[in-house]
Structures are given as C-alpha cells and as structure tokens.
N, C-alpha and C positions, 0 to 999 in steps of 0.2 A: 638741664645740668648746669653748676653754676663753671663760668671760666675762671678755671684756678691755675690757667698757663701763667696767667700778668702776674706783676710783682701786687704783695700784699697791703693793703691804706694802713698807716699808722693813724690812730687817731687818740689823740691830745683829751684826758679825761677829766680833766681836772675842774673843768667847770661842771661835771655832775659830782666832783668830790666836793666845790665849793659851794655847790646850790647855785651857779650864778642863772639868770636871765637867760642865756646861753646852751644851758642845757635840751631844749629842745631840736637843736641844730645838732649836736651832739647826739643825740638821740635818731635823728634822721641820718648821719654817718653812718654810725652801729648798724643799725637797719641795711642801708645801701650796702655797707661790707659783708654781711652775713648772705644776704640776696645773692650778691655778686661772687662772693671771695667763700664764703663757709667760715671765714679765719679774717682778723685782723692783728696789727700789733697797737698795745696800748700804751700809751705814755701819760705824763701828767698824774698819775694814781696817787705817787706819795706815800709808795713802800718804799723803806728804807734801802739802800743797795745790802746791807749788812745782813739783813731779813733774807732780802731775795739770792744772796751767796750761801746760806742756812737749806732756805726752799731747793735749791738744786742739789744741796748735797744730797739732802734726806728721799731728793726723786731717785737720786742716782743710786742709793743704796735699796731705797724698796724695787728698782727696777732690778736690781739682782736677786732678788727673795722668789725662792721657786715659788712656783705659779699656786701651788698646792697649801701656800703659807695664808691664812686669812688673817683677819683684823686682829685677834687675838694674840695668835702667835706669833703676827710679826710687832707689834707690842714689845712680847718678850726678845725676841732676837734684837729688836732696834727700841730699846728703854731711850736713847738719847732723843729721837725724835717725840717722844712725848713732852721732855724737858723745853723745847722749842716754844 
C-alpha cells in the first residue's frame, strides 16, 4: 500500500511541456510519486490561471448536478461549460 501519510512531491512539468533533454528525469519523478504518493501536484504546465479559475468553477457546479444527471443532460443544465 503506497504511504500517503507524507506530504505530496510537486513536480515542475514544464520540461515535458518543453520537450527539453530533461524530460526523462521528469518522467522518473512521475513514476516515483505515483509508486509512492498515488497523487502528486503539478506545476510548470502553462495553463493559464484564468483557464484554471474557469476549470474550478465548472467542477464546482457539475459537483452539484444530481448523480442521476448524465453527459447529456448536464450539457443542457450547464450550456456555459460548453462555451469554455
């Protein structure tokens, strides 16, 4: 069972955003966190903040949509998140 008492590795992406030389190290992190952790947090990606204030609201609003709401319908309830 992996230990998921410790705190989580951030690990910096940006060199598999940039294609650098690098990436295989980066790759070997990912690996060790998942191993380790199940979860890490990612930085370095190079999604906008403005994108990722969007991405939370529209979780926050499908995390309200009763359970019973599928792809369809929640579509029609949340038209804005298609605009996204």
């Amino acid at each position: 069972m992996p230990d998921v008492s410790s705190e989580l590795p951030v690990i910096d992406v940006g060199d598999l955003v940039h294609a650098s030389a690098a990436r295989g190290d980066v790759a070997r992190r990912i690996g060790e966190a998942c191993r380790a952790h199940g979860f890490f947090y990612v930085t370095g990606h190079g999604v906008a903040a403005e994108l990722m204030v969007q991405l939370e609201t529209f979780k926050d609003l499908f995390g309200r949509a009763p359970d019973f709401v599928d792809g369809h319908q929640h579509a029609q309830l949340f038209p804005q998140a298609r605009d996204a």
